[in-house]
C-alpha positions as a Markdown table, in Angstrom:
| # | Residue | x | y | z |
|---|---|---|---|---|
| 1 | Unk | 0.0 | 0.0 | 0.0 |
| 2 | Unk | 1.1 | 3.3 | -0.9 |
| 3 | Unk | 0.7 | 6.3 | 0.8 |
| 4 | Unk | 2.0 | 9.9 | 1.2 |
| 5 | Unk | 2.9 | 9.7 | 4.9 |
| 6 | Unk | 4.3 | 6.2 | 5.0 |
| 7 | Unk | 6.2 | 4.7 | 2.1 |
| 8 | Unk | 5.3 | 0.9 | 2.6 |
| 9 | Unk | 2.5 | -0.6 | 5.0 |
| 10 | Unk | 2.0 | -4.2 | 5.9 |
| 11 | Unk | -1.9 | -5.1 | 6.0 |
| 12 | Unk | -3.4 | -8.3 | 7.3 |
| 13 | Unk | -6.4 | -9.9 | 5.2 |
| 14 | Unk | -9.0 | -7.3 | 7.2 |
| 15 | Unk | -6.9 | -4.7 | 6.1 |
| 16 | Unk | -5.7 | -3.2 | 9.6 |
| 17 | Unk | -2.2 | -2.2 | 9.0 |
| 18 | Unk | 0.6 | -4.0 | 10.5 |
| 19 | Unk | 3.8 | -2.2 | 10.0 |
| 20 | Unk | 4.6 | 1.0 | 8.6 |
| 21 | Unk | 8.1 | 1.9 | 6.5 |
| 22 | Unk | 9.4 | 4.9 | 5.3 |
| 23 | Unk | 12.8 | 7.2 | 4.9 |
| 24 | Unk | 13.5 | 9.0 | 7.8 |
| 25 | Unk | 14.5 | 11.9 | 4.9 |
| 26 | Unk | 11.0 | 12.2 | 2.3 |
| 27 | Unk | 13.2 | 13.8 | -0.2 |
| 28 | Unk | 16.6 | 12.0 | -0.4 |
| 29 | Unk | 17.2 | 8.1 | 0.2 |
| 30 | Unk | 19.8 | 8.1 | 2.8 |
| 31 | Unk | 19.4 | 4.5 | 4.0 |
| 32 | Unk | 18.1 | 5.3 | 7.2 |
| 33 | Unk | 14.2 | 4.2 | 7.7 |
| 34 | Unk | 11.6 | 5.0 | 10.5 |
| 35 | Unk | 9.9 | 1.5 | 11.1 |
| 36 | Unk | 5.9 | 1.7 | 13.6 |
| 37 | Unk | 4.9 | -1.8 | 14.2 |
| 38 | Unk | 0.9 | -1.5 | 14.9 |
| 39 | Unk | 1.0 | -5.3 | 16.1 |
| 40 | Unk | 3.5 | -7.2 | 18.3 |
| 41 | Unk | 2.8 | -10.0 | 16.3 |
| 42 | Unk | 4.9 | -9.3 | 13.5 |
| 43 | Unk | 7.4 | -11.4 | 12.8 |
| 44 | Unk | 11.1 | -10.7 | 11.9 |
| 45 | Unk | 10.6 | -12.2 | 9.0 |
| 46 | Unk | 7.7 | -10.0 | 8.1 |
| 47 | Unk | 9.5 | -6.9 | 9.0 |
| 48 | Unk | 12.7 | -7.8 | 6.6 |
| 49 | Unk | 10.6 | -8.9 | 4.1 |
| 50 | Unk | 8.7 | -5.4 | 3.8 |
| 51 | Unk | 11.6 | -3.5 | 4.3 |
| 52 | Unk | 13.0 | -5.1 | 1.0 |
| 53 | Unk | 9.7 | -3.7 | -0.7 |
| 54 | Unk | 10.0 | -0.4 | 0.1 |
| 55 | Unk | 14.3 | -0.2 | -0.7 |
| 56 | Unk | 13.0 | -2.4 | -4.2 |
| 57 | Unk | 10.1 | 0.1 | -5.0 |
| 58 | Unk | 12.0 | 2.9 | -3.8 |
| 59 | Unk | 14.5 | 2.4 | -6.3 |
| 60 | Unk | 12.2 | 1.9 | -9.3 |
| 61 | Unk | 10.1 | 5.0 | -8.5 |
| 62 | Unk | 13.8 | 6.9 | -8.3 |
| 63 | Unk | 14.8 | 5.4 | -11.8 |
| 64 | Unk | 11.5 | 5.9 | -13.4 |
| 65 | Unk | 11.2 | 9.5 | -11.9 |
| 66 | Unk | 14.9 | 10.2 | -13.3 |
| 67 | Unk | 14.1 | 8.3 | -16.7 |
| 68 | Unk | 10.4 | 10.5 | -17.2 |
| 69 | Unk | 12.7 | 13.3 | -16.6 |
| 70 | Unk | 14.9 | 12.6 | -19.3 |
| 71 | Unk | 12.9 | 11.6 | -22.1 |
């Protein structure tokens, strides 16, 4: 899920949100990421997992920003 506030959110199947990632800096990637895990059930697994989402889509909507740009 996408949002403005939080770059990457982990829903269950009722759609409550789990975990919430996003760059501490909104305007430059600088590697360091504000995590709010909603439910103590999360597993670590869960949490690594989504944090590769968001570094993976954060680098595709860098690349396609910088390629719109270009052409």
């Amino acid at each position: 899920m996408f949002s403005l506030k939080w770059g990457t959110q982990l829903v269950d199947e009722e759609n409550n949100t789990l975990l919430k990632i996003r760059n501490e800096n909104q305007l430059v990637n600088k590697g360091t990421y504000i995590f709010k895990i909603e439910d103590k059930s999360v597993s670590d697994f869960e949490i690594l997992l989504s944090l590769f989402g968001h570094i993976y889509g954060s680098n595709l909507k860098t690349k396609a920003t910088i390629a719109g740009t270009i052409s």
